[in-house]
C-alpha positions in Angstrom: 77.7 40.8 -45.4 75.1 43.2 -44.6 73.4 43.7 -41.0 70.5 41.8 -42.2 72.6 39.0 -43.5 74.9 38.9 -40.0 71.7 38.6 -38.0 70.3 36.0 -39.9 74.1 34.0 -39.8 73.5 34.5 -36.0 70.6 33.3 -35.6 71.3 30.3 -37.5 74.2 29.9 -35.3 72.1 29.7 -32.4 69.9 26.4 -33.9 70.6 23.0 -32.6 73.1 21.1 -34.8 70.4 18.8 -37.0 69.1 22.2 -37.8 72.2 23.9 -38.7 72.8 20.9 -41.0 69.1 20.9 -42.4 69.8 24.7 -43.2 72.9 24.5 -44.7 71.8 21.3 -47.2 68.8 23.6 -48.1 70.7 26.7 -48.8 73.7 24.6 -50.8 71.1 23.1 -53.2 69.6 26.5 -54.1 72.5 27.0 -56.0 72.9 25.3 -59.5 76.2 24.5 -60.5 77.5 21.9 -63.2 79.0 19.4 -60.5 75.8 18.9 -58.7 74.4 16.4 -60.5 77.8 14.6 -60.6 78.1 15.1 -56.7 74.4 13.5 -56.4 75.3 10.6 -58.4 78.3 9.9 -56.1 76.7 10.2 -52.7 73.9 7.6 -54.6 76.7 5.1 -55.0 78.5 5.7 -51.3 74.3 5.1 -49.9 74.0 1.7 -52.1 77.3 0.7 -51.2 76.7 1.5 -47.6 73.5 -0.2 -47.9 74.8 -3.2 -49.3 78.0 -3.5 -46.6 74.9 -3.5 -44.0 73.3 -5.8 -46.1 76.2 -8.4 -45.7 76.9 -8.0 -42.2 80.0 -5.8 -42.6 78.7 -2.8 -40.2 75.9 -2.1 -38.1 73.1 0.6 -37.4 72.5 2.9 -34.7 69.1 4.6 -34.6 69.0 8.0 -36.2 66.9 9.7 -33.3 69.9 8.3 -31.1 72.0 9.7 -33.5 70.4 12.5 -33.7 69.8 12.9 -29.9 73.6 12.5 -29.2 74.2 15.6 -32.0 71.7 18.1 -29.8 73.0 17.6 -26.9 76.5 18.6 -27.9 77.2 22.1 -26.8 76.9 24.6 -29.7 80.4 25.8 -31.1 
């Protein structure tokens, strides 16, 4: 990696969690590679499914902003 690419790694690094994550989700889908679309169509079934379980009663919600609340305040690893 080069000195450019190490500061950048460390200053990601130093982001709050939901940050890191949004990072990392925008730098993994800058790459095109066969699977993706295959990968998409799976996480689209797991959120249906997950949405119809709420649906029936079979798990609850939390808030995100509590969720995500909970993520920032967890000390950076």
């Amino acid at each position: 990696m080069t000195g450019h690419g190490k500061r950048v790694l460390e200053e990601a690094l130093a982001l709050p969690p939901t940050e890191r994550a949004a990072l990392v989700e925008e730098l993994l889908s800058s790459f095109e590679f066969a699977s993706r679309q295959e990968i998409d169509a799976l996480w689209a079934a797991e959120a249906e499914d997950r949405i119809d379980a709420y649906e029936r009663g079979e798990t609850c919600s939390i808030p995100a902003q509590r969720v995500f609340d909970r993520i920032d305040r967890q000390p950076a690893q």
